[in-house]
mmCIF file as gemmi writes it, N, C-alpha and C atoms, coordinates in Angstrom:
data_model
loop_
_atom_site.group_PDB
_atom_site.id
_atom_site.type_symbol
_atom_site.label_atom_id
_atom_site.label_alt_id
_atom_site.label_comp_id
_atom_site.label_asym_id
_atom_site.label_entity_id
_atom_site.label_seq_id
_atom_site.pdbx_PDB_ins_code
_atom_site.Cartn_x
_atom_site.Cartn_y
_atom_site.Cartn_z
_atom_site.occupancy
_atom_site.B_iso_or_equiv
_atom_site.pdbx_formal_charge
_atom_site.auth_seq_id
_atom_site.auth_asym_id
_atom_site.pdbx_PDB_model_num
ATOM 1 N N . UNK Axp A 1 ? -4.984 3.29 4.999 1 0 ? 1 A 1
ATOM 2 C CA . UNK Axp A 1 ? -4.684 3.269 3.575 1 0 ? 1 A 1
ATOM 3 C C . UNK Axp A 1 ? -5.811 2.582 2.818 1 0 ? 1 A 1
ATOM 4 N N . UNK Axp A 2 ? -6.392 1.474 3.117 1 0 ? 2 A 1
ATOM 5 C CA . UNK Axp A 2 ? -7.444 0.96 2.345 1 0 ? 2 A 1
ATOM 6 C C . UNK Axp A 2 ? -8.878 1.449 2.46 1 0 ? 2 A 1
ATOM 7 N N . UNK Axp A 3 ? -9.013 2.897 3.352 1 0 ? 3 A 1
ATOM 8 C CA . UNK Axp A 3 ? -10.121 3.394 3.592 1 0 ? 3 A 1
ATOM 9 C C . UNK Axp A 3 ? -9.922 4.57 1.761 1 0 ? 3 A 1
ATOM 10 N N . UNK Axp A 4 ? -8.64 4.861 1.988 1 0 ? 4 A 1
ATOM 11 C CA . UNK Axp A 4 ? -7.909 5.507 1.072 1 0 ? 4 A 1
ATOM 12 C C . UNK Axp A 4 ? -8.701 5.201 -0.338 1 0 ? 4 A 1
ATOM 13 N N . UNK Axp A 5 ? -8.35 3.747 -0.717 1 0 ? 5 A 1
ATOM 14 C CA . UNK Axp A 5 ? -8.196 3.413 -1.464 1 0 ? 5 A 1
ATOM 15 C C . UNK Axp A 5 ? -9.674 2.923 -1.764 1 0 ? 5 A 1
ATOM 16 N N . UNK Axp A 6 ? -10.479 2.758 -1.118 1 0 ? 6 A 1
ATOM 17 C CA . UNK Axp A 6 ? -11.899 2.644 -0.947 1 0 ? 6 A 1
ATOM 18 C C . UNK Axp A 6 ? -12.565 3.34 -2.183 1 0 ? 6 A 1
ATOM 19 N N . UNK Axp A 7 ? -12.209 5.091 -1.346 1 0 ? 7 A 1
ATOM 20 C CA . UNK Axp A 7 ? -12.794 5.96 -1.955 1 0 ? 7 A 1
ATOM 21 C C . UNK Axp A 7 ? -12.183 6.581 -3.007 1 0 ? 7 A 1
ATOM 22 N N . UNK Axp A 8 ? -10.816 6.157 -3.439 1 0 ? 8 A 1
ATOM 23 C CA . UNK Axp A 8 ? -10.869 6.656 -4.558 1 0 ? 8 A 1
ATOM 24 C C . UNK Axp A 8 ? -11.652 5.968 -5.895 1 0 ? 8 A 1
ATOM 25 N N . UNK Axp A 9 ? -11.734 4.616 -5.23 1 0 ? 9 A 1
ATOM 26 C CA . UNK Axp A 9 ? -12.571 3.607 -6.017 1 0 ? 9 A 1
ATOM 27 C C . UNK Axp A 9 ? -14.208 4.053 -6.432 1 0 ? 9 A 1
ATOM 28 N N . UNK Axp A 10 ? -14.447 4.505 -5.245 1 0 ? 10 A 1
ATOM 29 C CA . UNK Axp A 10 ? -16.162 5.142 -5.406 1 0 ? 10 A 1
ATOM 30 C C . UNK Axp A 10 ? -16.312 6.302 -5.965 1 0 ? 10 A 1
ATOM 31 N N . UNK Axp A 11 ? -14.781 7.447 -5.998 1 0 ? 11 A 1
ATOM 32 C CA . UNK Axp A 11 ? -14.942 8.239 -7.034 1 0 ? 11 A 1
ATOM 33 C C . UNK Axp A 11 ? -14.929 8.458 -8.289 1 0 ? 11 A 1
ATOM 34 N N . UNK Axp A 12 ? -13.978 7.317 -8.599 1 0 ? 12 A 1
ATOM 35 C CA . UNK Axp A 12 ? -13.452 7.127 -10.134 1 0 ? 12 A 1
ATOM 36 C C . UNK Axp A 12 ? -13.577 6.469 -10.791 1 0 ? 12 A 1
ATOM 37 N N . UNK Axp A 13 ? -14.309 5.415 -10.523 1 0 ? 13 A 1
ATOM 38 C CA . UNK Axp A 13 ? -15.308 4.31 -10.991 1 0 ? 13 A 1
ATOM 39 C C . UNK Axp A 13 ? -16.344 4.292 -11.816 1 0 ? 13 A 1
ATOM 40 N N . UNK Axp A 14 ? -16.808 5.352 -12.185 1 0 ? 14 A 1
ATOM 41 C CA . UNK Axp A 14 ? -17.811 6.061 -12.66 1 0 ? 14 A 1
ATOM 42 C C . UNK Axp A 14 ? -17.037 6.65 -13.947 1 0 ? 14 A 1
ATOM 43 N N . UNK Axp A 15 ? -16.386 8.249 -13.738 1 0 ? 15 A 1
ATOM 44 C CA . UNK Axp A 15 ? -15.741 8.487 -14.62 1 0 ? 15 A 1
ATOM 45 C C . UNK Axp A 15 ? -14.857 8.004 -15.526 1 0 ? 15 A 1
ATOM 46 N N . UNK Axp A 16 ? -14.124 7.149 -15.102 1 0 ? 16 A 1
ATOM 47 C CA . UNK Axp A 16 ? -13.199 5.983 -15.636 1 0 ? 16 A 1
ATOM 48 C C . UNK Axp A 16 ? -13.903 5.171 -16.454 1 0 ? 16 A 1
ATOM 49 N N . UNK Axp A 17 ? -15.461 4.563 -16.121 1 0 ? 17 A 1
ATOM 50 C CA . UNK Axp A 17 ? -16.023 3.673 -16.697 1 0 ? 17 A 1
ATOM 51 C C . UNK Axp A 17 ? -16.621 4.076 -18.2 1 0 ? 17 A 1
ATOM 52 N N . UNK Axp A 18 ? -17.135 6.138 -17.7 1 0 ? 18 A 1
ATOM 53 C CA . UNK Axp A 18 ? -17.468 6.334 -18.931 1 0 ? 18 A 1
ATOM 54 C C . UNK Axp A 18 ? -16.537 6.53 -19.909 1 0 ? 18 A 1
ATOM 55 N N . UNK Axp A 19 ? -15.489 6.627 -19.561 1 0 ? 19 A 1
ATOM 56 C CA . UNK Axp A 19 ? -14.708 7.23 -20.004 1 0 ? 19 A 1
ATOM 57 C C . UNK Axp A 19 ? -13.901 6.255 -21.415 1 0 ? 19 A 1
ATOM 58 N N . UNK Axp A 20 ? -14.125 5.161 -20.393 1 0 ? 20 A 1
ATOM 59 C CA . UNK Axp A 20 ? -13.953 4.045 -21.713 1 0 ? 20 A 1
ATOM 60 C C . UNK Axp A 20 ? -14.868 3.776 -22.651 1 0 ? 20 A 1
ATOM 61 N N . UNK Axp A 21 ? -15.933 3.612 -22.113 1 0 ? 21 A 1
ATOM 62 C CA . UNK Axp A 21 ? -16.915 3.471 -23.087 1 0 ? 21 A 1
ATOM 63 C C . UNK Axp A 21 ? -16.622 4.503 -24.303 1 0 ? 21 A 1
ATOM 64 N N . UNK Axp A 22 ? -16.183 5.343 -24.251 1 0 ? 22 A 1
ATOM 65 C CA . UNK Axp A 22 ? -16.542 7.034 -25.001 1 0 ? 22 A 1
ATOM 66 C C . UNK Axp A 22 ? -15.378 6.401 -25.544 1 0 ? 22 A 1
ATOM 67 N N . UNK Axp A 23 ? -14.297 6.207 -25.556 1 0 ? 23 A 1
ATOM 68 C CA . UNK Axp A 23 ? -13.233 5.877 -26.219 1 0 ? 23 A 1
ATOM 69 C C . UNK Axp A 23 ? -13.271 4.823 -27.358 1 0 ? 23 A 1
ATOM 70 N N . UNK Axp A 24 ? -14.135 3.756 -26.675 1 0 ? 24 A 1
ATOM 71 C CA . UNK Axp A 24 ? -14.593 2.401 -27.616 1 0 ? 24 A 1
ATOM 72 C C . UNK Axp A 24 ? -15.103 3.471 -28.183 1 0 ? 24 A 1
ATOM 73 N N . UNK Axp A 25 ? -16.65 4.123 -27.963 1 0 ? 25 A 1
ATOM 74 C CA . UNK Axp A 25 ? -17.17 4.308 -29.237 1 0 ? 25 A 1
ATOM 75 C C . UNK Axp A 25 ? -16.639 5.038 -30.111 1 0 ? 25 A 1
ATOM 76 N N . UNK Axp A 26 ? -16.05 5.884 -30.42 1 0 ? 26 A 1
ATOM 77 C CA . UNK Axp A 26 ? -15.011 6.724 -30.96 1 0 ? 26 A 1
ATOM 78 C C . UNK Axp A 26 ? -14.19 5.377 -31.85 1 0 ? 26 A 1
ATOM 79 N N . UNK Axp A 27 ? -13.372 5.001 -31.2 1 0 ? 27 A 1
ATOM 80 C CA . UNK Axp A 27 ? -12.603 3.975 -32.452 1 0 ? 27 A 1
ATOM 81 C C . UNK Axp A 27 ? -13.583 2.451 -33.209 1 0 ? 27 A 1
ATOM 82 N N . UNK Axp A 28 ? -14.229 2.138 -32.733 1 0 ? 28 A 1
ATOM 83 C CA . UNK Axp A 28 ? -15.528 1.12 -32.815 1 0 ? 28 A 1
ATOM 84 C C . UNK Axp A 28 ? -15.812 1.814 -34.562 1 0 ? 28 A 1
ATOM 85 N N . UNK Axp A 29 ? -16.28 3.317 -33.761 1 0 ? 29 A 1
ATOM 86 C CA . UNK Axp A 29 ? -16.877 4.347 -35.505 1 0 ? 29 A 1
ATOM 87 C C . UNK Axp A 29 ? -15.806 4.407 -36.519 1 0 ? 29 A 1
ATOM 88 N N . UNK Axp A 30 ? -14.474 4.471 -35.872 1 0 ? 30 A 1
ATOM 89 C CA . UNK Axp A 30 ? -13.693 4.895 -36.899 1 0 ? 30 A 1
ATOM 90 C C . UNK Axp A 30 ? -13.172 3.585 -37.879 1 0 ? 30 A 1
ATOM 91 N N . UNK Axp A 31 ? -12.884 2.613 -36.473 1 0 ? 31 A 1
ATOM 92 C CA . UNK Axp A 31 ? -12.29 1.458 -37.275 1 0 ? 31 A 1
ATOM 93 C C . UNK Axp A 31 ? -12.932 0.534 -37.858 1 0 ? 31 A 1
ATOM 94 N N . UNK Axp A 32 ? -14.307 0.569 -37.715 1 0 ? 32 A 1
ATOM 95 C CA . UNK Axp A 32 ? -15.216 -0.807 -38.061 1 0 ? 32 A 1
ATOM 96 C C . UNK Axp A 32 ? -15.817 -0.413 -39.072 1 0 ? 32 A 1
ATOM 97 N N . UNK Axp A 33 ? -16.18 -1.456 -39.503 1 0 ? 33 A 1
ATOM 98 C CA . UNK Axp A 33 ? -16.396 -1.314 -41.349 1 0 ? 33 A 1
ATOM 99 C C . UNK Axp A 33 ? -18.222 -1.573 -41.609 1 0 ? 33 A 1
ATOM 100 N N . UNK Axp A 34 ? -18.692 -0.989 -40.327 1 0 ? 34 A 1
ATOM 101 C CA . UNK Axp A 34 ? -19.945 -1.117 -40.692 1 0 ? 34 A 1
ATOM 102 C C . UNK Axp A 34 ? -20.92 -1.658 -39.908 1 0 ? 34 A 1
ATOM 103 N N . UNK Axp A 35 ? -22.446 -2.221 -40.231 1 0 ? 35 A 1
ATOM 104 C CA . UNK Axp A 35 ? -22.921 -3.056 -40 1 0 ? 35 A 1
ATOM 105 C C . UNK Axp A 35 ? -23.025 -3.367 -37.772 1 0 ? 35 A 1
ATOM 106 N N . UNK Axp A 36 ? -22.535 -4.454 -37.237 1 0 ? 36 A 1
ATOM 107 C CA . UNK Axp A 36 ? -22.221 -4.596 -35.833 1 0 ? 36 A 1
ATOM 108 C C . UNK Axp A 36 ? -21.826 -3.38 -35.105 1 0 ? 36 A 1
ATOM 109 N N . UNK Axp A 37 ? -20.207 -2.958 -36.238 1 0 ? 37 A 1
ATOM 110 C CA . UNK Axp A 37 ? -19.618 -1.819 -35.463 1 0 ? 37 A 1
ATOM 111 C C . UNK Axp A 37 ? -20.179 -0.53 -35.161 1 0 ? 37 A 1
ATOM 112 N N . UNK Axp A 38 ? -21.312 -0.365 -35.994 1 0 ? 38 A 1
ATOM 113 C CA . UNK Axp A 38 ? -21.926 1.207 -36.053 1 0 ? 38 A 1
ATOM 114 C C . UNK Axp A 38 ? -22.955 1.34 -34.793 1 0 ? 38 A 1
ATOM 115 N N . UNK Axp A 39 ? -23.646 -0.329 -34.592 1 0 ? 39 A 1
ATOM 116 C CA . UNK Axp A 39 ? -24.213 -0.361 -33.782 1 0 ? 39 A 1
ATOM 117 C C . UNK Axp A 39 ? -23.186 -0.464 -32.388 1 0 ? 39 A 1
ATOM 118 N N . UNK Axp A 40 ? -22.751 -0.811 -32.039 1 0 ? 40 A 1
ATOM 119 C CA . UNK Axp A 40 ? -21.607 -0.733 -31.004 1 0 ? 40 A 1
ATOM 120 C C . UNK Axp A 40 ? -20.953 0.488 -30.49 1 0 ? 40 A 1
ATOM 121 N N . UNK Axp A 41 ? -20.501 1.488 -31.559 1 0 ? 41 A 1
ATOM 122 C CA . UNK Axp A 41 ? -20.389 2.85 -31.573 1 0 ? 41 A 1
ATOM 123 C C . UNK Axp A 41 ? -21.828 3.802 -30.735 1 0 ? 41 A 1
ATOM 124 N N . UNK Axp A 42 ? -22.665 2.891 -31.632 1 0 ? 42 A 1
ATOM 125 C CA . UNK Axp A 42 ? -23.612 4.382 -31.149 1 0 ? 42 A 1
ATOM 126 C C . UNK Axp A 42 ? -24.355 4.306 -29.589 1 0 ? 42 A 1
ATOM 127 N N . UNK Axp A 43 ? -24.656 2.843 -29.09 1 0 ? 43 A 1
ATOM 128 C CA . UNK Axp A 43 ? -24.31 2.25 -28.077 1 0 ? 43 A 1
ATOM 129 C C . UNK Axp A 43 ? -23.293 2.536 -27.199 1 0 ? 43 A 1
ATOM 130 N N . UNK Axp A 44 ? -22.193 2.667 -27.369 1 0 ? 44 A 1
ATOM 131 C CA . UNK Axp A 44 ? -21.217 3.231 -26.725 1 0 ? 44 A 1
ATOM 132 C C . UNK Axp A 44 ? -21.385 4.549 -26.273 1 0 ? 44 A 1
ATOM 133 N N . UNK Axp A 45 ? -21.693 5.123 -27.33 1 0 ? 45 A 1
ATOM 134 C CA . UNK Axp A 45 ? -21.079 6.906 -27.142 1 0 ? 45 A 1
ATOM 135 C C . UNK Axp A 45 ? -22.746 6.938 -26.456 1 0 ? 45 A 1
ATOM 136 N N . UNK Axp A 46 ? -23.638 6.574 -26.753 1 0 ? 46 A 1
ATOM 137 C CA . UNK Axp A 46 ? -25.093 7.136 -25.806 1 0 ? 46 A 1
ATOM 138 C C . UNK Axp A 46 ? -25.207 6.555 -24.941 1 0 ? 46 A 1
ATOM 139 N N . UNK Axp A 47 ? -25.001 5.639 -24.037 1 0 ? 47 A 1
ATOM 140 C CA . UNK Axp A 47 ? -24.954 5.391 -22.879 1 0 ? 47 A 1
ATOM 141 C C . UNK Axp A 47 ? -24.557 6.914 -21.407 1 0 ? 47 A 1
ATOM 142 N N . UNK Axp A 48 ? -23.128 7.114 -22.209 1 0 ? 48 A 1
ATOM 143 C CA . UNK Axp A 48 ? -22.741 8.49 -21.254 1 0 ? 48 A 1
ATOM 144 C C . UNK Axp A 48 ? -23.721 9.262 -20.913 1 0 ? 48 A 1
ATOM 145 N N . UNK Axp A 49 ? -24.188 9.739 -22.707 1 0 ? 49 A 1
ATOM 146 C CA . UNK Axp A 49 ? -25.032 10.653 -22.324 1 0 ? 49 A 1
ATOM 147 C C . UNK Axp A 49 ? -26.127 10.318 -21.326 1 0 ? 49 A 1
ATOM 148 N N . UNK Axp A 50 ? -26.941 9.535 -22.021 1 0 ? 50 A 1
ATOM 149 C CA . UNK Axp A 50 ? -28.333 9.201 -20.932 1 0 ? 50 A 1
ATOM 150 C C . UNK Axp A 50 ? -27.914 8.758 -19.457 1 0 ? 50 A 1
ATOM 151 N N . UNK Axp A 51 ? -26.704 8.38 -18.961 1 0 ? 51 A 1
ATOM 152 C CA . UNK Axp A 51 ? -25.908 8.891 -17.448 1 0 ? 51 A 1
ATOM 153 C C . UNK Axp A 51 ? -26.211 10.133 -17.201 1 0 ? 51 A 1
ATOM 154 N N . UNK Axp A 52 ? -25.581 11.376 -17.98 1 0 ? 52 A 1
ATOM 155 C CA . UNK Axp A 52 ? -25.13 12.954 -17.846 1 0 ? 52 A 1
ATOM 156 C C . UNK Axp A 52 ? -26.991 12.906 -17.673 1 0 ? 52 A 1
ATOM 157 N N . UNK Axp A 53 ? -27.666 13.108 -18.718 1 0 ? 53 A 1
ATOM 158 C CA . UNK Axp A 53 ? -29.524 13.5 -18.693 1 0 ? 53 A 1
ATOM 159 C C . UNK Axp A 53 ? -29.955 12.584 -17.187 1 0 ? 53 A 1
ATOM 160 N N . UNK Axp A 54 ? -29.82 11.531 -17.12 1 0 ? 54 A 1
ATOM 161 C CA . UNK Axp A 54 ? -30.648 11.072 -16.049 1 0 ? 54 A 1
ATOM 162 C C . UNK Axp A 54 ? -29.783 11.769 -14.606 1 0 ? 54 A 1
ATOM 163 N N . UNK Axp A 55 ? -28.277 12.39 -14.659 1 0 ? 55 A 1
ATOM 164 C CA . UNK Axp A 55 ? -28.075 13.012 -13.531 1 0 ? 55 A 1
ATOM 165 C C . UNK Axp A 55 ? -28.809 14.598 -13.149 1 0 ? 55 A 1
ATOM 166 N N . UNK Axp A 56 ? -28.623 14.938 -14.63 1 0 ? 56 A 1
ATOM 167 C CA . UNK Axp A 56 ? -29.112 16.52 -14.613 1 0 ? 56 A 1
ATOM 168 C C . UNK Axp A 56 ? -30.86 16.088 -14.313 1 0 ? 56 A 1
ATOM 169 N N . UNK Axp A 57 ? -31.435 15.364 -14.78 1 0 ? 57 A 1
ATOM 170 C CA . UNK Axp A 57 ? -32.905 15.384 -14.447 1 0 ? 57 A 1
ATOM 171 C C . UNK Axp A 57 ? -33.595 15.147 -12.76 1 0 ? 57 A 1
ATOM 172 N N . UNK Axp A 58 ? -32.601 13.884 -12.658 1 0 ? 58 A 1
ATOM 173 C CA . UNK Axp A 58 ? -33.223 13.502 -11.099 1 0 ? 58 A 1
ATOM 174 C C . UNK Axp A 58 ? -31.508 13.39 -10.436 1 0 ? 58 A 1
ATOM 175 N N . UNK Axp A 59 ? -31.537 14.581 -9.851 1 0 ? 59 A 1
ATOM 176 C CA . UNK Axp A 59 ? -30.168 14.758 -9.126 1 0 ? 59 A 1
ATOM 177 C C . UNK Axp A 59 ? -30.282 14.173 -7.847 1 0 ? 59 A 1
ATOM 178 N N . UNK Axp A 60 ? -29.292 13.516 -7.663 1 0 ? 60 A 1
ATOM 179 C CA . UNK Axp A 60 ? -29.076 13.277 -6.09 1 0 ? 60 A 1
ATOM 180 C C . UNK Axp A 60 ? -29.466 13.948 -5.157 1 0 ? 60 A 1
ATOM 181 N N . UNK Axp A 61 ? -30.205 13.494 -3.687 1 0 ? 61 A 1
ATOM 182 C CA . UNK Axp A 61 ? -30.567 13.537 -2.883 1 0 ? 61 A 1
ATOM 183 C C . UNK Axp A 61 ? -29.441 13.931 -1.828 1 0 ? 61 A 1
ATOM 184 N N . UNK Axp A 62 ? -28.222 13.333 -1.95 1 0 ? 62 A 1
ATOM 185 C CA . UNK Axp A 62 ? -27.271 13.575 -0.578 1 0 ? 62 A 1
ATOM 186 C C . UNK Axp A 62 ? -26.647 14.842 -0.545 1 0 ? 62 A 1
ATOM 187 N N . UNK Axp A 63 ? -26.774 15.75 -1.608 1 0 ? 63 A 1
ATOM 188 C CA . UNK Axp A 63 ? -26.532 16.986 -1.53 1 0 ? 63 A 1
ATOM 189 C C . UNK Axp A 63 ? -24.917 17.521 -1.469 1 0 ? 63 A 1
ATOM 190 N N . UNK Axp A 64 ? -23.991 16.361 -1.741 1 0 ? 64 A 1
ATOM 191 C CA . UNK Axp A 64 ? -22.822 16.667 -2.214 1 0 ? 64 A 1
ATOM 192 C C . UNK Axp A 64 ? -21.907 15.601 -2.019 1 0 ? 64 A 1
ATOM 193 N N . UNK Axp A 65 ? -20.769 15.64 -1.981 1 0 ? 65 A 1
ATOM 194 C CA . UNK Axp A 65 ? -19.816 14.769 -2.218 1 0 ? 65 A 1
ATOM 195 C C . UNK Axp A 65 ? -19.583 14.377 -0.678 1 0 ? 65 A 1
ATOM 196 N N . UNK Axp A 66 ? -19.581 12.812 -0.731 1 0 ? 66 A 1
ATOM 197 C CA . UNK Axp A 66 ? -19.9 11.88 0.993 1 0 ? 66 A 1
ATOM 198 C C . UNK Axp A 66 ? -18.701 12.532 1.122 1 0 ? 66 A 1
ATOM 199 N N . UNK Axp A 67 ? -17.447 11.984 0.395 1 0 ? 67 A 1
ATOM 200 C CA . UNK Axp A 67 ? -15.868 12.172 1.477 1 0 ? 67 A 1
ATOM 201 C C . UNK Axp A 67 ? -15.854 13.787 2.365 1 0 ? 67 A 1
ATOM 202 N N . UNK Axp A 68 ? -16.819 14.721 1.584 1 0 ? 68 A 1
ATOM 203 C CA . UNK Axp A 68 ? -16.665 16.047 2.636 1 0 ? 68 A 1
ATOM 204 C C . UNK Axp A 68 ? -17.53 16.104 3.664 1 0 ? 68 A 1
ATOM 205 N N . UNK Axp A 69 ? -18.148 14.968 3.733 1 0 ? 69 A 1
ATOM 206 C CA . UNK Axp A 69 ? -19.44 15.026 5.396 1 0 ? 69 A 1
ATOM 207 C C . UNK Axp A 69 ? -18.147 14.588 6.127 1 0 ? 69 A 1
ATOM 208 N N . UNK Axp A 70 ? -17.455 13.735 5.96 1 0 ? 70 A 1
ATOM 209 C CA . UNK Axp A 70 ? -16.78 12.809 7.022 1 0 ? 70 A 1
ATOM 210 C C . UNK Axp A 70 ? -15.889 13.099 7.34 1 0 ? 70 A 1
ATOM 211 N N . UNK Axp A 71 ? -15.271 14.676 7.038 1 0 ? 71 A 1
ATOM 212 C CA . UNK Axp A 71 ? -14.072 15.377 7.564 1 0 ? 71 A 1
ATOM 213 C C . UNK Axp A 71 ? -14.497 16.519 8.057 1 0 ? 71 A 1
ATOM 214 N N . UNK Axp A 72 ? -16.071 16.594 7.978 1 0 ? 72 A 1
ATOM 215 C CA . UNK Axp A 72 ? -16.048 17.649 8.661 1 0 ? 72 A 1
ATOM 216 C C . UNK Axp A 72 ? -16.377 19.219 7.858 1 0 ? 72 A 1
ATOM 217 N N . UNK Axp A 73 ? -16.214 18.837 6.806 1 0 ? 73 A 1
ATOM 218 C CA . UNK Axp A 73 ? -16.246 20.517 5.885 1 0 ? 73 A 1
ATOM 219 C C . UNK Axp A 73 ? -17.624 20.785 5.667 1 0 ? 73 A 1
């Protein structure tokens, strides 16, 4: 079970993380009155992206997802 729980950690850790971020920046823009918040927003929401560009540019080396080497597929 905690091998389990390992990897769902190493999968979703990532997505989850951006995922918040993208959310802050989104209400950060909507609710803040300016000034700090705009910077915080835009900070927020571009981080993801330059994740997404630096994956599409220099893609991984291991050539796919670890949990399917280790069962065998």
């Amino acid at each position: 079970m905690k091998r389990h729980h390992s990897t769902f950690r190493q999968q979703w850790s990532w997505p989850i993380g951006l995922a918040a971020l993208t959310i802050f920046g989104l209400l950060s823009a909507l609710l803040g009155e300016g000034g700090l918040w705009w910077w915080l927003s835009w900070a927020a929401l571009a981080l993801p992206l330059l994740v997404i560009a630096r994956h599409i540019l220099f893609p991984s080396k291991s050539g796919g997802p670890r949990h399917a080497r280790h069962h065998g597929f």
